[in-house]
C-alpha positions as CSV (number, residue, x, y, z in Angstrom):
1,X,-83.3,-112.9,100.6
2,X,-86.5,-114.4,101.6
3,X,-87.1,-118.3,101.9
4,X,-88.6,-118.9,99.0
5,X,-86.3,-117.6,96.6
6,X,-83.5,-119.3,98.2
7,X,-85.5,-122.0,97.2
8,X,-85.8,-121.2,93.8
9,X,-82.3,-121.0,93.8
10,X,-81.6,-123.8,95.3
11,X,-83.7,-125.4,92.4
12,X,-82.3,-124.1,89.5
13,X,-78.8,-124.7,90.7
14,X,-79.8,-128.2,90.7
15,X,-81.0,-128.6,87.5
16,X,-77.6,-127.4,86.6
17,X,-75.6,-130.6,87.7
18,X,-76.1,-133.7,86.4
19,X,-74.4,-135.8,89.0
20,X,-74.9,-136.6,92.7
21,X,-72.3,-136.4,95.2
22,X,-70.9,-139.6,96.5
23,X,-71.5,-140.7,100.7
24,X,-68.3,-142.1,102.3
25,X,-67.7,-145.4,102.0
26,X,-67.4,-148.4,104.6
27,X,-63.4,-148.3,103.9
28,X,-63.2,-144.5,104.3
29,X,-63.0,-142.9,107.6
30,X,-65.4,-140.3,108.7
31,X,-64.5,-137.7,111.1
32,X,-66.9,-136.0,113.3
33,X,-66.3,-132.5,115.0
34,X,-66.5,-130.3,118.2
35,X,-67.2,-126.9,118.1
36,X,-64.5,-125.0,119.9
37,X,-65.8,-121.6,119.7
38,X,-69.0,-119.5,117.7
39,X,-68.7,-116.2,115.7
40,X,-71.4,-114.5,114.2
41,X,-71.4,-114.2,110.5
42,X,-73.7,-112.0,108.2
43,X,-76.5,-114.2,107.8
44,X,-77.0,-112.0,104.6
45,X,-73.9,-113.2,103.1
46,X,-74.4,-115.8,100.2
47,X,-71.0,-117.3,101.2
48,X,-69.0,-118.8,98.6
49,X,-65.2,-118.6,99.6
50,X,-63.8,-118.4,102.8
51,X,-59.7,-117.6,103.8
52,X,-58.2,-116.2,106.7
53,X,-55.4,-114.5,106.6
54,X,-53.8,-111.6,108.9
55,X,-56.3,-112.1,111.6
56,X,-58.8,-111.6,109.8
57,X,-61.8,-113.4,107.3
58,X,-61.7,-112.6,103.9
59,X,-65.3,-114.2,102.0
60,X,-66.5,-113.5,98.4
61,X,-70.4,-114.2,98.5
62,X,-72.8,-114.9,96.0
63,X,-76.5,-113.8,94.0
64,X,-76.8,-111.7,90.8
65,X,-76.3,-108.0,92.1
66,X,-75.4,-108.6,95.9
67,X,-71.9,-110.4,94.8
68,X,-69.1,-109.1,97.2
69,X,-65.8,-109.4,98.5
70,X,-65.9,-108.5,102.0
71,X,-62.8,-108.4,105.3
72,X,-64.6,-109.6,108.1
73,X,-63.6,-109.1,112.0
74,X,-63.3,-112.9,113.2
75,X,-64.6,-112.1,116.8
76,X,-68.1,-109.4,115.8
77,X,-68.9,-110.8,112.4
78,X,-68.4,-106.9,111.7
79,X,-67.6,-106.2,107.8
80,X,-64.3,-104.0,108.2
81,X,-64.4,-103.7,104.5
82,X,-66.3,-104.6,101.1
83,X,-66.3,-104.3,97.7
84,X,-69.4,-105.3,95.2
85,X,-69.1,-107.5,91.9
86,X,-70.8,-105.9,88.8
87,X,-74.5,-106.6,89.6
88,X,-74.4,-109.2,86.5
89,X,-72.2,-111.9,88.0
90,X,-72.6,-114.4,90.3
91,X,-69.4,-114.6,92.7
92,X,-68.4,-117.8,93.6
93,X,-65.1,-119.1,95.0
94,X,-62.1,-116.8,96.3
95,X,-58.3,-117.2,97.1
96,X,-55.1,-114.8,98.3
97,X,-52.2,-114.4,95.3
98,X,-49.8,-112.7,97.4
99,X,-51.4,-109.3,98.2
100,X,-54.2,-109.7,95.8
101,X,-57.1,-111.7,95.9
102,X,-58.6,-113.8,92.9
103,X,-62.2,-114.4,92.7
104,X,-64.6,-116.5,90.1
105,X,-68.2,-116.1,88.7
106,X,-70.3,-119.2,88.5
107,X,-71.0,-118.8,84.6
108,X,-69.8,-115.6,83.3
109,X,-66.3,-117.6,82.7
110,X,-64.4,-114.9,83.8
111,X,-62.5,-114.1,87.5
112,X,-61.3,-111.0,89.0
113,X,-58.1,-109.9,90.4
114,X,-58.1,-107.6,93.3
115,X,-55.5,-105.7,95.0
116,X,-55.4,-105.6,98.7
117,X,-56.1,-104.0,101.3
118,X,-58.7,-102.0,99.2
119,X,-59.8,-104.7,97.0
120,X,-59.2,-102.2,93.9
121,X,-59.4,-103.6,90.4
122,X,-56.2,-105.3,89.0
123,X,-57.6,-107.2,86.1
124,X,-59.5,-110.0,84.9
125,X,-58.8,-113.6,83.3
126,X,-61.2,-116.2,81.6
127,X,-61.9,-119.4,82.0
128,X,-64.2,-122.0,80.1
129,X,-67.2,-123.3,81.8
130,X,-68.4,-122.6,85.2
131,X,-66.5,-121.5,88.5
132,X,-67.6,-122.8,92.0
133,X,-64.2,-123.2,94.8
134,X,-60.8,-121.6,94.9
135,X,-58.1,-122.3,96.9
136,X,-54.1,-122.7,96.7
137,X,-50.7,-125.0,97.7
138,X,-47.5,-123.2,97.6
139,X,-47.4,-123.0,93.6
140,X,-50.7,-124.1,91.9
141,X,-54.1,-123.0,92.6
142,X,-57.3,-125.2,92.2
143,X,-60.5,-124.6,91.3
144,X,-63.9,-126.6,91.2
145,X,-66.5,-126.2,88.9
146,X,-69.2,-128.6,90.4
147,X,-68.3,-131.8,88.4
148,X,-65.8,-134.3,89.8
149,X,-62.3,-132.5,88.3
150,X,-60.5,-130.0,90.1
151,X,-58.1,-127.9,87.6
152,X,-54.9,-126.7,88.8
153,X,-54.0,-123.2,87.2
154,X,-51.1,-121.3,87.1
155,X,-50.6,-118.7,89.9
156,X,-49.6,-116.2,87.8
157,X,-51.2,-116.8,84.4
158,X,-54.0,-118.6,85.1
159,X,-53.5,-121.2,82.9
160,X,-54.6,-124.4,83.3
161,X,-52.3,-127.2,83.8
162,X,-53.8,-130.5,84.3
163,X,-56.9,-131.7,85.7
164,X,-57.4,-134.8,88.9
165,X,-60.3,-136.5,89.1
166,X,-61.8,-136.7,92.4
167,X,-62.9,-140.3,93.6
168,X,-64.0,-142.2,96.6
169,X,-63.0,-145.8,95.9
170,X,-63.6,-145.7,92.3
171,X,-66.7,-143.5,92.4
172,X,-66.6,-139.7,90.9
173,X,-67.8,-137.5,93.8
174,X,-69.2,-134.8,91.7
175,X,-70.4,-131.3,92.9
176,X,-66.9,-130.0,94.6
177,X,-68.0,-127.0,95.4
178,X,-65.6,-124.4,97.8
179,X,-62.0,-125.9,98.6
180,X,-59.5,-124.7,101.2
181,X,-55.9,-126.5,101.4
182,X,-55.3,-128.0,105.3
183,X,-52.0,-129.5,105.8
184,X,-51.1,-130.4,102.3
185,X,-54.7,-131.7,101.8
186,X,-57.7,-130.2,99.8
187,X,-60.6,-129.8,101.5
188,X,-63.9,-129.7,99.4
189,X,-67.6,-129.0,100.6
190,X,-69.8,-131.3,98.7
191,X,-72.5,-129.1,97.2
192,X,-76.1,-129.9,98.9
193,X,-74.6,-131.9,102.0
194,X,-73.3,-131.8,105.2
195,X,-69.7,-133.4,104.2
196,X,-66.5,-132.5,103.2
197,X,-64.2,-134.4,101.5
198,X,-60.7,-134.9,102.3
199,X,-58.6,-135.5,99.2
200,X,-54.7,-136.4,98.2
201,X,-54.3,-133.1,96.0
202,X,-51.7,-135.7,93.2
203,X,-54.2,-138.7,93.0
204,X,-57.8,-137.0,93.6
205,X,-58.7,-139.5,95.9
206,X,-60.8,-139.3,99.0
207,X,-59.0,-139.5,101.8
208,X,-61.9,-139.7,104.4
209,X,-65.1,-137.5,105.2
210,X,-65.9,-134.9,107.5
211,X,-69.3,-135.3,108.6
212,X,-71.0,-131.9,109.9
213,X,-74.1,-132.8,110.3
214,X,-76.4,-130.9,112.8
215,X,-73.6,-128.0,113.5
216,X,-76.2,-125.3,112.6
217,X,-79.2,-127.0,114.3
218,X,-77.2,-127.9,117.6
219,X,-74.9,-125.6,118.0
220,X,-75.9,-122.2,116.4
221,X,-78.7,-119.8,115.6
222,X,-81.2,-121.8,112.9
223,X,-82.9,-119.4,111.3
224,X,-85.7,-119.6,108.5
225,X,-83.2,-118.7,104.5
226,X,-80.1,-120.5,105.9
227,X,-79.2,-122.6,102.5
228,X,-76.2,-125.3,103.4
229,X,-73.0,-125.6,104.4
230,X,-70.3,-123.8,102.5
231,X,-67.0,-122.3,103.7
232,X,-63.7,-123.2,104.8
233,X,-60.9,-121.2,106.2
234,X,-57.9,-123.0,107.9
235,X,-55.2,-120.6,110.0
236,X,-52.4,-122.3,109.5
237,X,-50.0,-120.5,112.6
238,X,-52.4,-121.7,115.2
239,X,-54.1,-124.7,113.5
240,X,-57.9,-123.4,113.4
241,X,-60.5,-124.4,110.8
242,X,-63.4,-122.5,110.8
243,X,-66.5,-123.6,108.6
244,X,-69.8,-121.9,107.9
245,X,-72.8,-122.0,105.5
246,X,-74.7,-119.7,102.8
247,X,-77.1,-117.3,105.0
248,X,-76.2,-118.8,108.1
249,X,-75.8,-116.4,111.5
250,X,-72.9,-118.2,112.8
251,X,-69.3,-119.5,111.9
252,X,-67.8,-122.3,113.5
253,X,-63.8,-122.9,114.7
254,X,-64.1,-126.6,114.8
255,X,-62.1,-129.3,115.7
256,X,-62.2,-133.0,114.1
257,X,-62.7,-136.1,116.0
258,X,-61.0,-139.3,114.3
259,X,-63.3,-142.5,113.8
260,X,-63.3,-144.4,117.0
261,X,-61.4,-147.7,115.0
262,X,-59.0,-144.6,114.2
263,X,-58.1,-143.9,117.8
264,X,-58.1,-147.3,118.6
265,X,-55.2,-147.8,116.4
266,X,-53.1,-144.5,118.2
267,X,-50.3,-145.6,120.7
């Protein structure tokens, strides 16, 4: 897609959300990263959920008739295999259900279910208003919709069970945008920044911040259409959590670097 209509895009999405994302607070802390290795990623891929699993990357990305869900070769970037939405949704978020994968539309208000490895057709569930991340604990999967409330659904029905509302200190930190589950936390890109937000999956509070600002810039390709950040994939076995961005050419492993007060404190 050319510049310009990312732009557009970019705009319009905008207009959409009412509410801006909250900045980490003096009391929170904010990790920093280092980049411990760079892949290359298919800077035409509108990236909108991110797993790995099996050695491999498994994204859904996004745009009204180039929607796709897509297994990607960690080390080339190479597409091994892909699948396209129906040209009239907008894929957003994505998450494994055994060996299926479950994918949402922004605001079509409904999701697919797709069997693996071929990503054939298994079904489809609804959902009211919009659908932005996707992820998953051992029983209970969450999804974003770019306010300040994650939902946790039923696995297997898709039902929703209860809502948390996500805070920093008191604040609603609105536009949650794709989420990945790290060590019994959720991780959530904040739509239009650089940060992610750490949060306690029972209390929806912000546990601290991930700043990742500059990874593109400093440490990648920057090329003219990349939109921002979006898309996290932690491998559990050997504790990796790779990040990347909507039309960007790379994807990062990364590792975080605690607040200096926060190694001060280690014995």
């Amino acid at each position: 897609m050319r510049s310009i209509a990312v732009a557009a895009l970019t705009l319009a999405l905008a207009a959409a959300c009412s509410q801006v994302p909250a900045q980490a607070r003096s009391g929170l802390p904010v990790y920093s990263y280092k980049v411990v290795a760079t892949y290359p990623h298919d800077p035409q891929a509108f990236t909108q959920g991110l797993i790995f699993r099996g050695g491999f990357l498994y994204e859904s990305t996004g745009l009204n008739g180039r929607s796709s869900v897509r297994k990607v070769e960690l080390a080339t970037g190479r597409v091994v295999h892909k699948a396209d939405l129906p040209a009239e949704v907008f894929g957003e978020g994505m998450v494994d259900r055994g060996q299926q994968v479950v994918v949402l539309t922004w605001t079509n208000g409904v999701g697919f279910v797709l069997n693996l490895p071929d990503f054939d057709p298994a079904g489809t569930f609804r959902y009211p208003g919009e659908g932005w991340g996707l992820t998953r604990s051992a029983d209970t999967l969450y999804m974003s919709d770019g306010t300040a409330q994650i939902r946790l659904l039923d696995p297997q029905t898709f039902k929703e069970r209860s809502r948390i509302q996500v805070s920093d200190e008191g604040r609603p930190v609105a536009q949650l945008n794709e989420l990945e589950w790290v060590k019994g936390e959720l991780y959530a890109n904040i739509w239009q920044s650089d940060r992610i937000a750490r949060i306690d999956p029972k209390t929806g509070h912000v546990l601290g911040w991930i700043d990742l600002s500059g990874l593109l810039e400093k440490h990648g390709r920057s090329t003219r259409g990349a939109d921002v950040l979006n898309g996290i994939a932690y491998d559990p076995a050997r504790d990796r959590l790779f990040v990347t961005g909507k039309l960007w050419p790379d994807l990062f492993e990364i590792k975080l670097v605690a607040p200096a007060a926060a190694r001060k404190g280690k014995h």
